[in-house]
C-alpha positions as CSV (number, residue, x, y, z in Angstrom):
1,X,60.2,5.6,22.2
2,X,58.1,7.5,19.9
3,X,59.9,6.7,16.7
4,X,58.1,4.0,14.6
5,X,61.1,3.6,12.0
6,X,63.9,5.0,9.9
7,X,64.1,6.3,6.6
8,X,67.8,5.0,5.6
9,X,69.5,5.4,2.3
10,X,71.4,1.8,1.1
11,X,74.0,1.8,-2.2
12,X,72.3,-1.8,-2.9
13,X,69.3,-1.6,-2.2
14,X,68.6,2.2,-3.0
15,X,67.3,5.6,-1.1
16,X,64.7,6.4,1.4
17,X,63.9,3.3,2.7
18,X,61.3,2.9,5.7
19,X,63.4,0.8,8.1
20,X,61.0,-0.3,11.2
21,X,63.6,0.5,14.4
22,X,63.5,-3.1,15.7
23,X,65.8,-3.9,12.7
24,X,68.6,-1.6,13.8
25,X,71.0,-2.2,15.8
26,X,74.0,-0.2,17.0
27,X,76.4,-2.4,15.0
28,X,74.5,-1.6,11.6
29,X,74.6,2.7,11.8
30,X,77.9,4.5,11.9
31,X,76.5,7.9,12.7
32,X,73.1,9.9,12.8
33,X,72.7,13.0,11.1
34,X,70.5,15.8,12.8
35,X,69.3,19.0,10.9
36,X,69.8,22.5,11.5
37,X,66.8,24.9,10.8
38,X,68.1,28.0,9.2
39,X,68.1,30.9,12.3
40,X,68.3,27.9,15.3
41,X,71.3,28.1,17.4
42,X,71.1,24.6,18.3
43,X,70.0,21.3,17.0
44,X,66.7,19.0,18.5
45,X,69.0,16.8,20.3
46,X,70.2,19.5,22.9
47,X,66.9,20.8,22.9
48,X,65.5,17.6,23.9
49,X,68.5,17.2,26.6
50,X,66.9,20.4,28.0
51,X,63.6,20.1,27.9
52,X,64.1,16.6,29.7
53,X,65.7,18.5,32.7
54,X,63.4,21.9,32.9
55,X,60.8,19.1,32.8
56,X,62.1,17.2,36.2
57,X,63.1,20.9,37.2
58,X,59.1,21.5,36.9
59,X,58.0,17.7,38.6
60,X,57.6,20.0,41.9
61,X,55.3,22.4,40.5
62,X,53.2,20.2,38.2
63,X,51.8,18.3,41.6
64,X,50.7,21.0,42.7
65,X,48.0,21.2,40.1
66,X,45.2,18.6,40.9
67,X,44.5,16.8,37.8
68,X,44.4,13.0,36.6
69,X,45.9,13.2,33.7
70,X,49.2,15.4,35.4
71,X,48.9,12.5,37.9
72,X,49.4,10.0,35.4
73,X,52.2,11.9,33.5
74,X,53.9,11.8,36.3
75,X,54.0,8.6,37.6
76,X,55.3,7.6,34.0
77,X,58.2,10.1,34.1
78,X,59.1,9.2,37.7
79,X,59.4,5.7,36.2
80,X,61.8,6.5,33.5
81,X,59.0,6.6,30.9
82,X,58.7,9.7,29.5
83,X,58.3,10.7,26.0
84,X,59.2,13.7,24.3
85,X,58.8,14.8,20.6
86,X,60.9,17.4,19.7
87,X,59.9,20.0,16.6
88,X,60.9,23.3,15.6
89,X,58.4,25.7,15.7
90,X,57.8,29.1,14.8
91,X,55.9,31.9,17.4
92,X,53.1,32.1,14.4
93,X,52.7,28.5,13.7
94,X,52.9,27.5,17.5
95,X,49.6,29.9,18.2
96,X,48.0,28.5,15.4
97,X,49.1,25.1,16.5
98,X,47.1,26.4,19.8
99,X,44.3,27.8,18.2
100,X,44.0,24.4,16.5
101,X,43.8,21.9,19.1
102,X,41.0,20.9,21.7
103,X,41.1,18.5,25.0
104,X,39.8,15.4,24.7
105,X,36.4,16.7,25.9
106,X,36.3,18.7,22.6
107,X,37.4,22.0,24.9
108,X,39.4,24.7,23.3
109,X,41.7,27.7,24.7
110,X,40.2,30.7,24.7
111,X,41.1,33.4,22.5
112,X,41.9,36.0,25.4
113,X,44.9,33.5,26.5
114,X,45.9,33.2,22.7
115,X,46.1,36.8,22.4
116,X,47.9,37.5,25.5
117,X,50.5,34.3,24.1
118,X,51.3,36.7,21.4
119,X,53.3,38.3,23.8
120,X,56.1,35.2,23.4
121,X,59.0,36.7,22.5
122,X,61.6,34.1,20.8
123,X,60.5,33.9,17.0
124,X,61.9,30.7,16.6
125,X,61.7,27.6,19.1
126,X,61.9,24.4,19.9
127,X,58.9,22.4,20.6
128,X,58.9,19.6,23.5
129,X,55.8,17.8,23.1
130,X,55.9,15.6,26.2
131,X,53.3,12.1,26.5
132,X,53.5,8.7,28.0
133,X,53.7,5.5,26.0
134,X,50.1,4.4,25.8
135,X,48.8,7.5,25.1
136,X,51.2,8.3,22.2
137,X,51.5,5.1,21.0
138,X,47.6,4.7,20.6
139,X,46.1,7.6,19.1
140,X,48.9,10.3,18.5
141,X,48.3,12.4,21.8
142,X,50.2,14.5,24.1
143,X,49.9,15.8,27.8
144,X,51.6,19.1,27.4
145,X,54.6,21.1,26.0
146,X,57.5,22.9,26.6
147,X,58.8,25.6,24.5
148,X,62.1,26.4,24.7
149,X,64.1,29.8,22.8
150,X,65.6,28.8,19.9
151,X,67.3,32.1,19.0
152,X,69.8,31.6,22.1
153,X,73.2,29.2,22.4
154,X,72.4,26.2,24.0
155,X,73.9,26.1,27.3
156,X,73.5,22.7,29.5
157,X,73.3,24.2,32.8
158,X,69.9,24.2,34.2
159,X,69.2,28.0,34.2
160,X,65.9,28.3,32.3
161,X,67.2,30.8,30.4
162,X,66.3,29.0,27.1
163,X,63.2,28.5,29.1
164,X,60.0,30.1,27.3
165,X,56.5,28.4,28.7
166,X,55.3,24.8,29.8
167,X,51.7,23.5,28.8
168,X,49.6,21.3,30.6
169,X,46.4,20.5,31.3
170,X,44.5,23.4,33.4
171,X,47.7,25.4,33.2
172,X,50.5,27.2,31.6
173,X,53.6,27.8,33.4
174,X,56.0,30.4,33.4
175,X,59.8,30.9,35.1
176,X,59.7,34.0,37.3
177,X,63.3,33.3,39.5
178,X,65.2,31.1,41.5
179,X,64.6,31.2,45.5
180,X,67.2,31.8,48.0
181,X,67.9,27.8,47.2
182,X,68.7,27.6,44.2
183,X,64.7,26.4,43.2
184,X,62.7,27.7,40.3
185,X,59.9,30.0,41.3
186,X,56.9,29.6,38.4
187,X,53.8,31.6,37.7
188,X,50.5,29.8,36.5
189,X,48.5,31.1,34.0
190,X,45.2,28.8,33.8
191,X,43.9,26.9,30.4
192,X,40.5,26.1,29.7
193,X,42.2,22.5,28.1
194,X,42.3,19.9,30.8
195,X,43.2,16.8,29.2
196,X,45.5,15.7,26.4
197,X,45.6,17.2,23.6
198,X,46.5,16.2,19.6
199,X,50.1,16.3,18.8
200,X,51.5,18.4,15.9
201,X,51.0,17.5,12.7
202,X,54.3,17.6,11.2
């Protein structure tokens, strides 16, 4: 949903060609390639399959944090409309990324959380970015993030063990265990960021 267009490649018509998606159709591309990083065990696409269900996984837990803009998120993924942006990301670039960024009431993180985030293990990740369609679509924003560990095979089972952190306003969330039922147990970590938040800059 976040896509715009394609850049295609044509033997008549020549190479990287901006092709808006409403003029593809499934009869018109044989395949899609998707890049490897160099040191990534898996590619965006299984990254995004995961990220889609850690992020239902956490749909429990992000209720319980009062805020408008988790309320609205929500109702949007509970609809089917969900959007997430996936990017590789390194541990440097995604605290700088963090460093970077402020709310939409100009609020940034504070450094004491940025350096206890150095503590994030993986060097190499994938980066969820998750948003809603007006939001995106309109001025290039997310609500939150998910990082998960690049460095590990991709399993599809939903384990969190590729699991690293989830951002959202007020809050950072972290997987701690699963209860006698088979749940995910999280633990919060507050942010001074309350609203959306700009997305990466690729």
């Amino acid at each position: 949903m976040w896509l715009s267009s394609f850049i295609g490649h044509d033997d008549n018509f020549g190479s990287n060609l901006c092709i808006p998606k409403g003029y593809m159709s499934r009869d018109l591309a044989q395949y899609v390639v998707a890049l490897l990083p160099r040191g990534f065990e898996y590619n965006g696409l299984f990254a995004e399959f995961a990220a889609s269900d850690y992020f239902y996984s956490l749909v429990e837990e992000i209720a319980k944090v009062q805020n408008p803009w988790l309320d609205r998120l929500l109702r949007y993924a509970l609809d089917g409309r969900l959007i997430l942006r996936t990017v590789p990301i390194t541990q440097e670039a995604y605290l700088r990324h963090l460093g970077e960024i402020d709310d939409w009431d100009e609020i940034r993180e504070n450094s004491e959380t940025l350096r206890l985030l150095q503590a994030i293990k993986p060097q190499r990740m994938w980066m969820i970015e998750v948003s809603i369609p007006d939001l995106f679509s309109t001025n290039k924003r997310k609500i939150g993030e998910l990082l998960l560990d690049a460095t590990r095979p991709y399993t599809p089972n939903v384990d969190f063990t590729l699991f690293v952190l989830a951002r959202f306003p007020g809050c950072y969330l972290f997987f701690e265990k699963t209860d006698a039922a088979g749940r995910p147990e999280f633990s919060r970590v507050p942010s001074l960021m309350t609203s959306h938040t700009a997305m990466l800059r690729c």
